[in-house]
N, C-alpha and C positions, 0 to 999 in steps of 0.2 A: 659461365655467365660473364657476363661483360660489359662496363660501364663507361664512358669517355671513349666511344668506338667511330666509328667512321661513320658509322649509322645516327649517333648521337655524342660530336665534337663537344668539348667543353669551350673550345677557342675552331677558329677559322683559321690552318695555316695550309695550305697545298702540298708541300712535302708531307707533313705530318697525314694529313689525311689517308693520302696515297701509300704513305708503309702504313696505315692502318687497313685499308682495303687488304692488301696484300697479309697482314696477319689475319684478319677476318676470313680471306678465302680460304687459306693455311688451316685455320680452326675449323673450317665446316667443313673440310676434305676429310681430317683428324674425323670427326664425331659423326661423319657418313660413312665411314668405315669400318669404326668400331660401333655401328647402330648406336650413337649418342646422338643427340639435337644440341644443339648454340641456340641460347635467348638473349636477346639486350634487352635490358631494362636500363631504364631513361632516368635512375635516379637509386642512388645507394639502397634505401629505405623499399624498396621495389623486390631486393636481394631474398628477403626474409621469406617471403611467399612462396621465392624461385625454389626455394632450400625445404618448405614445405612439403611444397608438391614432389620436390624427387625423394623425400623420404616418403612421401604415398606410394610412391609408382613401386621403389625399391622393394618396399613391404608389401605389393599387393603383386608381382610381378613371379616369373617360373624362368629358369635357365635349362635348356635342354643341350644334350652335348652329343655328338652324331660319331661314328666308326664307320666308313663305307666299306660294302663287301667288297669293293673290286681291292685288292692291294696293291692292283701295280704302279708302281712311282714311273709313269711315261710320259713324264710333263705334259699330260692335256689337262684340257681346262676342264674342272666338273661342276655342274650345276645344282645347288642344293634350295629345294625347295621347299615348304612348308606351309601346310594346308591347317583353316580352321574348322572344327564341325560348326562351331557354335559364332554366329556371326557379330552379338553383339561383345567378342573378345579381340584387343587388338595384339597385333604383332606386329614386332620391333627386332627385328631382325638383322642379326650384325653384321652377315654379308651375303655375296648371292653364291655365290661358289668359290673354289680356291682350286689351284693347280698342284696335280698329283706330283710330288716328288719323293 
């Protein structure tokens, strides 16, 4: 979470803005990686709600943890995919595949 962002400046200055872009893309490369999301909220008092909600998702949420058959470490790329039966369920998934080593 994040407040006084490039998205929502407290003041107008050009450099400043611009190493806030550049942190901003930094954080949301960070939480697309590790299947997190980035929120701005536009105002401290905003934070409370943020901090809500991810104690819902935390508590209502499943971690699965995967072992692939193949074991060979021959540095290709493998694809890991994950299928839901049940559609009104989302997934959040922290990445797409990872290379064998």
């Amino acid at each position: 979470m994040a407040v006084n962002t490039d998205l929502n400046p407290d003041e107008f200055n050009t450099e400043e803005i611009y190493n806030k872009q550049q942190l901003r893309s930094r954080i949301e490369v960070l939480a697309s990686a590790s299947g997190g999301r980035v929120v701005f909220p536009k105002k401290p008092d905003e934070v409370v709600k943020l901090y809500e909600q991810l104690a819902h998702d935390l508590g209502t949420s499943y971690s699965l943890g995967y072992v692939p058959t193949n074991v060979a470490r021959d540095g290709t790329y493998r694809k890991i995919e994950v299928r839901l039966r049940d559609r009104s369920l989302r997934l959040r998934q922290s990445r797409e595949g990872y290379t064998a080593r």
